[in-house]
C-alpha positions in Angstrom: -104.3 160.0 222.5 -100.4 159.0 222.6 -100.0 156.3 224.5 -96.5 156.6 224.6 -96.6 159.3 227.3 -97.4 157.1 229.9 -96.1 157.2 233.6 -96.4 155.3 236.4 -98.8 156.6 239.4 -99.0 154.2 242.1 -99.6 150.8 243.4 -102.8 150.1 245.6 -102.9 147.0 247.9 -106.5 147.9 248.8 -110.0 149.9 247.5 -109.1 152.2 250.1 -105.6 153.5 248.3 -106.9 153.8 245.0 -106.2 157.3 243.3 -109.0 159.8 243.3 -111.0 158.9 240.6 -110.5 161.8 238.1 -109.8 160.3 234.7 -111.0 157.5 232.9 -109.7 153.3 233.3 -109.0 150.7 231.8 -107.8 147.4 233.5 -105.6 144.5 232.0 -106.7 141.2 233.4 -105.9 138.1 232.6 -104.8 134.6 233.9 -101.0 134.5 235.0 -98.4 134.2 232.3 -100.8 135.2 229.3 -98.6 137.9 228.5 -100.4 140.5 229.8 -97.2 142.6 231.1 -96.1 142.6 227.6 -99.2 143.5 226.1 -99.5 146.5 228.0 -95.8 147.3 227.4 -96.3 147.1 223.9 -99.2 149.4 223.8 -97.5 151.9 225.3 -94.2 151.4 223.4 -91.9 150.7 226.8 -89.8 147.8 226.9 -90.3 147.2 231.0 -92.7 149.6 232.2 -94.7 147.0 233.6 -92.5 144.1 234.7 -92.7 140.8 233.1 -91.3 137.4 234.8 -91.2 134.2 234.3 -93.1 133.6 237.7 -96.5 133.4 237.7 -98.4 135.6 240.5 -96.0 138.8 240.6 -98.3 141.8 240.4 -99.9 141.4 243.4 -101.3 145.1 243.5 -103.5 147.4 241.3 -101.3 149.1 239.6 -101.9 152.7 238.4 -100.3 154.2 235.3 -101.6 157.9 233.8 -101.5 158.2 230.1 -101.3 161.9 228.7 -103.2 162.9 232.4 -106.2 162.1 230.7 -106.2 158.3 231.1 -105.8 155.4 234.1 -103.9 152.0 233.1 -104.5 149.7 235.6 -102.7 146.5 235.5 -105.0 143.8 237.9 -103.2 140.5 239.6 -103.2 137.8 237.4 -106.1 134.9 238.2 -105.9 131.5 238.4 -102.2 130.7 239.4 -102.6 127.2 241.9 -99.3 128.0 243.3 -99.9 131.0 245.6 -101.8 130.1 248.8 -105.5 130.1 249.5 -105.8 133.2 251.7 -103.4 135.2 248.5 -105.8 134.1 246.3 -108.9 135.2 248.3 -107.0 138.2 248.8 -106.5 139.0 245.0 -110.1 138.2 243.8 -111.6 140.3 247.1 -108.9 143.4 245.8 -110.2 142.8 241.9 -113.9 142.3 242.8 -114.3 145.4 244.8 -112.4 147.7 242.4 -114.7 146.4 239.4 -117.5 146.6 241.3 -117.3 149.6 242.5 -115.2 152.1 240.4 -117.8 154.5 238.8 -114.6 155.3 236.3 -114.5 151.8 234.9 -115.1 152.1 231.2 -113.6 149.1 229.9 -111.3 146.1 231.1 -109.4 144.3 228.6 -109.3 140.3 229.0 -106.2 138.8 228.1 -106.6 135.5 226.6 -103.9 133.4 225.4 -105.0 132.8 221.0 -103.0 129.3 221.7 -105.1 127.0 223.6 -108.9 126.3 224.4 -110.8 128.9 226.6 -110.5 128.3 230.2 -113.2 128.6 232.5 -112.1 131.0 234.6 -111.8 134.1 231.3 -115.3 132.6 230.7 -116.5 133.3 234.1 -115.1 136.5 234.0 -116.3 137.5 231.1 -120.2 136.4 232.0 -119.3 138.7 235.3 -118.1 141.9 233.9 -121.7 141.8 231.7 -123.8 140.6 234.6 -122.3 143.8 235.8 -123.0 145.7 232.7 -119.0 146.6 232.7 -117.8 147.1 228.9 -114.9 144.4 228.3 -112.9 143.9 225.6 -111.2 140.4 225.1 -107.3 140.4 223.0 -106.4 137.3 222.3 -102.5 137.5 222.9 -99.4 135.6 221.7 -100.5 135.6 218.2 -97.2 135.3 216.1 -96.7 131.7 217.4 -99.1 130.5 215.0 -99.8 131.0 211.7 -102.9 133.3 209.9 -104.9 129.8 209.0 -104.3 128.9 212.9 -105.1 132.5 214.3 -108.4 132.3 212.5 -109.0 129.1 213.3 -108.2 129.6 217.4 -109.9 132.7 217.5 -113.4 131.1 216.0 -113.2 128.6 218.4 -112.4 131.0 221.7 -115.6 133.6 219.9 -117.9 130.6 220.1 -117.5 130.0 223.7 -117.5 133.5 224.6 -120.4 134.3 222.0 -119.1 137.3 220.7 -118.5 138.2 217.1 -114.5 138.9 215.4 -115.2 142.7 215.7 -115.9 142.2 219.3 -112.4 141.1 219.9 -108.9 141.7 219.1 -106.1 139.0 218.0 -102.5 140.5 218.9 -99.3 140.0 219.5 -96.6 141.9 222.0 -93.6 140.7 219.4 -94.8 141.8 216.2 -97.6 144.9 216.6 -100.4 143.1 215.5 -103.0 144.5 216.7 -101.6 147.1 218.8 -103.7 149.9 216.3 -106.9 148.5 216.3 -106.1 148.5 220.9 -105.2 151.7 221.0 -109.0 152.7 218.8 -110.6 150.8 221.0 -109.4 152.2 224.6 -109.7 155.8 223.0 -113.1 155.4 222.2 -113.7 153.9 225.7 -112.4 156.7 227.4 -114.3 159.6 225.2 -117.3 157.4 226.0 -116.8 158.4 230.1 -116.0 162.4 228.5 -119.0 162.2 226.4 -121.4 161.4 229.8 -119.7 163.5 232.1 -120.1 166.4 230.7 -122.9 169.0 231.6 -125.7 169.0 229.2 -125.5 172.2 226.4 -128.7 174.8 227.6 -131.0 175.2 223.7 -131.2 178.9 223.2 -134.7 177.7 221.8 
């Protein structure tokens, strides 16, 4: 799959405008300012196809991107930023919870985590969701060229203990240099031929 021929589809404020679900997705979550705009930028090879900002709490929206027509990126509010108000906040995590919950397309959401500091509750929380849900999700520790190897290794042991998940499990990346962008893209392909694989209609034995 080239992810480089990726296009922008729409933006849905609620369940109810959410494109008809014809292709496999995969959402980007993550807390605000982990660098999931770049991320996703990165993976596809666009320098502001999904717009980055130094304000926390911009994407307000679901939004939709197709890759190849055979693929959804969707790019989920950012969680946890204290600055918005209460009734935007219960707003964001009623919009996220009902598309996870219910989008029969779902086949993986990738959890941004920032490879820097400790794990916060809230990715922990989400991550216990999405498998008390039985969601497939796939946690890329981002921001990984401001530290060294010895450092990466060392964060990334510590964030695998408190999520309880093994190195293969996980990705460590960066937006700036590549790393990890390969292993990503393996992973999101796989997903999506997962969703081909079990939709399609069962070959009759001529025996």
């Amino acid at each position: 799959m080239d992810f480089r021929k990726v296009q922008f589809c729409l933006s849905a404020h609620t369940v109810g405008q959410l494109p008809p679900p014809e292709y496999p997705e995969v959402a980007f979550a993550g807390r605000s300012n982990v660098g999931k705009s770049s991320l996703i930028n990165r993976l596809v090879e666009r320098v502001n196809l999904v717009k980055t900002s130094g304000k926390p709490g911009k994407t307000q929206s679901l939004n939709y991107f197709t890759v190849e027509n055979t693929l959804y990126l969707v790019d989920l509010p950012g969680y946890g930023f204290a600055r918005v108000s209460h009734q935007t906040r219960q707003k964001w995590e009623e919009l996220i919870g009902g598309y996870i919950e219910s989008r029969s397309t779902l086949v993986c959401v990738v959890v941004v985590i920032d490879l820097r500091h400790e794990l916060k509750e809230l990715d922990r929380e989400l991550i216990q969701w999405l498998r008390y849900l039985d969601v497939p999700c796939l946690p890329v520790y981002t921001k990984a060229d401001k530290l060294s190897f010895g450092r990466q290794q060392k964060h990334a042991a510590l964030l695998d203990a408190g999520l309880t998940l093994y190195a293969d499990q996980r990705i460590i990346f960066s937006a700036r240099t590549g790393q990890g962008v390969a292993a990503l893209r393996q992973h999101l392909t796989t997903y999506a031929a997962s969703l081909q694989r079990a939709s399609m209609p069962p070959v009759n034995d001529p025996t």
